[in-house]
C-alpha positions in Angstrom: 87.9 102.2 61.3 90.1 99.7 61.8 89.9 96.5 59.6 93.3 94.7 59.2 93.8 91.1 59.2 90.2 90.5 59.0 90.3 88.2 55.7 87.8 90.6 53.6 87.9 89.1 50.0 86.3 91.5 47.0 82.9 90.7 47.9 83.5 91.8 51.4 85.0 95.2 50.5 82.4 95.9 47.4 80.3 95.5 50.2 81.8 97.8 52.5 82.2 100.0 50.3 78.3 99.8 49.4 77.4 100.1 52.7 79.9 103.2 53.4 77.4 105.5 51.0 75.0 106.1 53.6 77.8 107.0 56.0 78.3 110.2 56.6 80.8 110.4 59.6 83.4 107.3 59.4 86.8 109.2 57.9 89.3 106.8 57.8 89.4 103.2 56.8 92.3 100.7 57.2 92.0 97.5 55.1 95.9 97.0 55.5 96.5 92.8 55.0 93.5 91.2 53.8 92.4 89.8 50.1 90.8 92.4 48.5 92.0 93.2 44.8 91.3 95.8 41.9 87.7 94.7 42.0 87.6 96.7 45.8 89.6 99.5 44.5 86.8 99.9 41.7 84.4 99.8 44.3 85.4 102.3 46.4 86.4 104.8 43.7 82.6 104.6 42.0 82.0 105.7 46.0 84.1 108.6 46.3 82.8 110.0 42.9 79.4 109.6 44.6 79.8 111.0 47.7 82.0 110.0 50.9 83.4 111.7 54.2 86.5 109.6 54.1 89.3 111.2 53.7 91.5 108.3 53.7 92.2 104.7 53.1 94.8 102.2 53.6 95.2 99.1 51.2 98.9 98.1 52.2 99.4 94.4 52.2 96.7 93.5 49.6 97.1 91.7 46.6 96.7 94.7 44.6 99.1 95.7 41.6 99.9 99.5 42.2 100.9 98.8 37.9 97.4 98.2 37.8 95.7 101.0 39.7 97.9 103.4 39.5 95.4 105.7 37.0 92.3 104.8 39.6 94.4 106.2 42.6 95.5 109.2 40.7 91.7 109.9 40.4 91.1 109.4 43.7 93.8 112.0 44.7 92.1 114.0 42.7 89.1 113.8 44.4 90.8 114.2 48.0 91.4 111.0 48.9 94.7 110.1 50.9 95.1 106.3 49.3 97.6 104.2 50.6 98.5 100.8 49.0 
């Protein structure tokens, strides 16, 4: 799914990322240049040690310090997840 240049802020993506556990087909997710920050990331990787059927997601463009996640996408890795960011 395609969501780039769509202006999601934190709240938007915590709740996309809510909303994505009772998904069980959607496998990729692009939320390339919108406003999301760490808060999303955290989001997204309580989901995927839940349970998820994406197998990647894009965060390019966001106001996201890699410094700052680096340690949350090396779990997600782990767990199979192509991140971009």
């Amino acid at each position: 799914m395609k969501l780039l240049k769509n202006k999601i802020t934190d709240e938007g993506g915590i709740a996309l990322a809510n909303a994505l556990y009772h998904n069980n087909t959607l496998q990729t997710l692009n939320l390339t240049q919108n406003l999301v920050t760490e808060k999303t990331i955290d989001a997204f990787l309580e989901l995927f040690k839940k349970k998820t059927t994406l197998k990647t997601i894009y965060f390019n463009q966001n106001s996201i310090s890699l410094r700052n996640v680096k340690n949350k996408i090396k779990e997600m890795t782990q767990l199979g997840i192509n991140v971009s960011i």
